[in-house]
N, C-alpha and C positions, 0 to 999 in steps of 0.2 A: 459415267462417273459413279462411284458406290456411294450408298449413304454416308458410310464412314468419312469418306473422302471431302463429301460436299459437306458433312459438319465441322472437318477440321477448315478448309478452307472461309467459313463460315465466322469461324472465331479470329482465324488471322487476320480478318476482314476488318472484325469489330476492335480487333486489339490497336490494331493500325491504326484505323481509326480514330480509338482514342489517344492515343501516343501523340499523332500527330496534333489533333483537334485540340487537345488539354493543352497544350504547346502555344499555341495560340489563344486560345482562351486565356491563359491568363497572359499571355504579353500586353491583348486588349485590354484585360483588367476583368474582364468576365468571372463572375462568380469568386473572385478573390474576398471581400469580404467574406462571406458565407461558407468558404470554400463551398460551394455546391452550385450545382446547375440547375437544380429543381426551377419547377415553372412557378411565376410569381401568383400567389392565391390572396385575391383581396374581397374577403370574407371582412365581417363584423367586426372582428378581432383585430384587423391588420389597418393599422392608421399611418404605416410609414414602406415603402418600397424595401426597405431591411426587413420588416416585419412582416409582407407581402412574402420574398423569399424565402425566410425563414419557414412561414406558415405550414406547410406542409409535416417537414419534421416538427414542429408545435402537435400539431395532431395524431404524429405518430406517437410522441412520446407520452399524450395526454393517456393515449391506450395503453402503453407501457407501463405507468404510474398506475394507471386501475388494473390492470391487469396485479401487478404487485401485490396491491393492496386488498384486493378478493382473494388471493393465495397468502399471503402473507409469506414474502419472498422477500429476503432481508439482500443477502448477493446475489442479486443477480445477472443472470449470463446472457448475452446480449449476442447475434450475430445478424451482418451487413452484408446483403448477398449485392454482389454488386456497389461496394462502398463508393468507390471513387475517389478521391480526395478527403475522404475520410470526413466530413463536415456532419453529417446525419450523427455518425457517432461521437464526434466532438461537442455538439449540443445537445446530446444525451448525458455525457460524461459530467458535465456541467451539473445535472441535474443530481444525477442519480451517480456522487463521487464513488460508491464502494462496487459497482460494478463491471462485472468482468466483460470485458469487448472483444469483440472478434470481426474480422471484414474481411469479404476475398473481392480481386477485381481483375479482370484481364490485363490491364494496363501498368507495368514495369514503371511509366512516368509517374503516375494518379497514385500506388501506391509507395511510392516515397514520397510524395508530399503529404501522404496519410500517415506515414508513423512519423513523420516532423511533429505532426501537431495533437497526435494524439497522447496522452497520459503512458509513456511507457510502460508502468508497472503493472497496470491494470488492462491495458491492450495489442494485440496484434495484430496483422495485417499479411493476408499472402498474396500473392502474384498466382490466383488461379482461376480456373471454370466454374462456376456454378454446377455445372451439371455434372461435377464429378468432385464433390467435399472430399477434403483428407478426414474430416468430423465424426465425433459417433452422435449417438442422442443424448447432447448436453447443456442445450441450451431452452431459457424458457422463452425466449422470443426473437424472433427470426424475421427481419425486414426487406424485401426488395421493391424499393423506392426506382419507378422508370429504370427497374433490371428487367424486369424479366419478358419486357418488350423485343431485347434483343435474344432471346430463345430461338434457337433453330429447333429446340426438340420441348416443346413446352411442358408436357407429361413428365420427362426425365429432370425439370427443372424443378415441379412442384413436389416428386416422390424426393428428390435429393434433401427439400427444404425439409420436406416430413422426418427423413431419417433424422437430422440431426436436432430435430426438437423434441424433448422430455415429454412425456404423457402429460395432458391439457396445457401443453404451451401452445403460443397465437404466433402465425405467422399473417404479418399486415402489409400490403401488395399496394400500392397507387401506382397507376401508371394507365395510359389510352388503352380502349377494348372499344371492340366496334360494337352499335347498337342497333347499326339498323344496314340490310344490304344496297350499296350503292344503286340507285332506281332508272340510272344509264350509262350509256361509254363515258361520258363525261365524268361524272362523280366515280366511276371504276378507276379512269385516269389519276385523278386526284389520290385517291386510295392506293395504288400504286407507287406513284410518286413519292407518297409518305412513307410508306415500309421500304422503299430501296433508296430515299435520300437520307435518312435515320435509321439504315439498318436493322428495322426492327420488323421481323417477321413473324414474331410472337403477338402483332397486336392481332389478338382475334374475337369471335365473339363472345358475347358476356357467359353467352352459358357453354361457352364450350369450355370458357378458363374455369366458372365453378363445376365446372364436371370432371375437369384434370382434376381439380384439387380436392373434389371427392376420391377420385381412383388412387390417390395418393392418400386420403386416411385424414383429412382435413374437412372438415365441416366449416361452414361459410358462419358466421355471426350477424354478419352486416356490410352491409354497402352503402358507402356516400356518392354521391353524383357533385363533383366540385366543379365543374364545366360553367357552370355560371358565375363563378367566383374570380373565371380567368380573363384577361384583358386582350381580345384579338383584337389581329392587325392585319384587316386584309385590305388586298391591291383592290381596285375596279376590276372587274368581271374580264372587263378588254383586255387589261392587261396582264391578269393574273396567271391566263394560261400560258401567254408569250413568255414572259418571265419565269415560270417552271419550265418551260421546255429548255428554255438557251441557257439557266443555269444545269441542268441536266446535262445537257450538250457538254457546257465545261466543265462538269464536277471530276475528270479526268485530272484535271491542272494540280487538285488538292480537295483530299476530303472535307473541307471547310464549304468549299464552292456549293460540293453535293448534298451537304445538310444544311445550309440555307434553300435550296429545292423544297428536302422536305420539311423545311420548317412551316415554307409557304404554303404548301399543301396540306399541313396538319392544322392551319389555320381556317381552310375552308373546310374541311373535315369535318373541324370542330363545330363551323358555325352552321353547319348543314344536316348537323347531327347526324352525322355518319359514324364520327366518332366521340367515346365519351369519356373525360377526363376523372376515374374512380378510386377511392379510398376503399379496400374489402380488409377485411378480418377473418380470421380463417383458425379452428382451433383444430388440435388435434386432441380428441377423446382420449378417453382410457382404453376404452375397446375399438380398433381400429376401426373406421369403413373402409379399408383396402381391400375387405373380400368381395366387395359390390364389382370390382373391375367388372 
């Protein structure tokens, strides 16, 4: 199979995925509030499970707001790599009413329930890849919120981000990076498990992601470590591995079956610190670092 090949397949994978799974998701009720699925962060700040959920976009947009206000950026242009149901930018919009919105997302379902709810006059919404923006460089700030975990090509996901952000725009990233290499078959299992029940084979290590996003002309600001903010829920030891395997087994039946697997195992991941749950900041200079590739 050619690269090409295994990227498209790659995407129809994820696309599927979501079509089906947001389908479900909200029948359950999942993320209906929020519209979002963001992981729940109960930090300092967060005294209620809405406000748990919420948290994440809270912290994204606290950088948006300073971001603003160090430039003095009256409209500003805002784009949603990987929006999903459009909620990160609905609680932006909220905030920051005169700014221009933008989202892309694989999922045909996810984005029509995004321009339901989003501000028509001021946003839009396409049905595409990350890794290949219709954009030029127009926007001051550029989010992928638990996107760019699902990268098959994570370099061409971080240069895409770059082209279409303005000189000293930030692009702000949370989502799992591995911190530390699995230390046997067991915890490799686990690791495993997670990237092929969550489709996410972008999560990799910490400095391999700020090294993409140097080769791409984006300089790191900061990093938060939010892993301890999160509420894990793991099985007993005994049965944790039996229960990933035999949901694996069935995740054939419906993509729901196969990320509950890897949810289980992003659980032990997490708590084994394998993997680690990060807020980065990323700006892109006036004078680029693309020429370090």
């Amino acid at each position: 199979m050619s690269l090409h090949t295994a990227q498209s397949v790659s995407i129809r994978e994820i696309q599927r995925y979501y079509d089906r799974n947001t389908r479900l998701f909200r029948a359950l009720g999942l993320g209906n509030r929020a519209y979002a699925a963001h992981r729940a962060i109960w930090d300092e700040a967060a005294t209620t499970f809405d406000a748990a959920l919420q948290r994440v976009n809270a912290l994204a947009l606290a950088e948006i707001q300073s971001f603003a206000a160090e430039r003095r950026v009256a409209a500003l242009r805002l784009l949603d790599l990987g929006c999903g149901l459009g909620g990160t930018l609905a609680f932006c919009a909220r905030a920051l009413p005169e700014a221009r919105l933008a989202g892309a997302t694989l999922s045909a379902t996810q984005a029509r329930i995004a321009r339901r709810i989003l501000p028509r006059a001021h946003a839009v919404v396409i049905t595409g890849d990350f890794h290949h923006l219709p954009f030029a460089a127009r926007f001051h700030v550029a989010l992928a919120i638990e996107a760019f975990a699902h990268s098959h090509d994570l370099q061409r996901a971080f240069d895409q981000a770059s082209a279409a952000l303005l000189p000293e725009g930030r692009l702000i990233v949370c989502d799992d990076v591995v911190v530390r290499a699995p230390s046997n078959a067991a915890e490799e299992r686990w690791l495993t498990a997670f990237r092929e029940g969550w489709r996410v084979p972008g999560v990799r290590p910490l400095d391999e992601v700020i090294a993409a996003a140097r080769r791409a002309g984006l300089a790191l600001r900061s990093t938060r470590d939010l892993t301890g903010a999160l509420r894990l829920h793991r099985l007993p030891p005994i049965l944790a591995g039996a229960a990933r395997d035999a949901l694996r087994l069935a995740g054939w039946a419906h993509p729901f079956i196969h990320s509950l697997s890897g949810s289980l195992a992003l659980q032990e991941c997490l708590a084994r610190r394998i993997v680690a749950y990060c807020l980065m900041v990323f700006e892109k200079p006036i004078r680029s670092l693309a020429h370090t590739r």
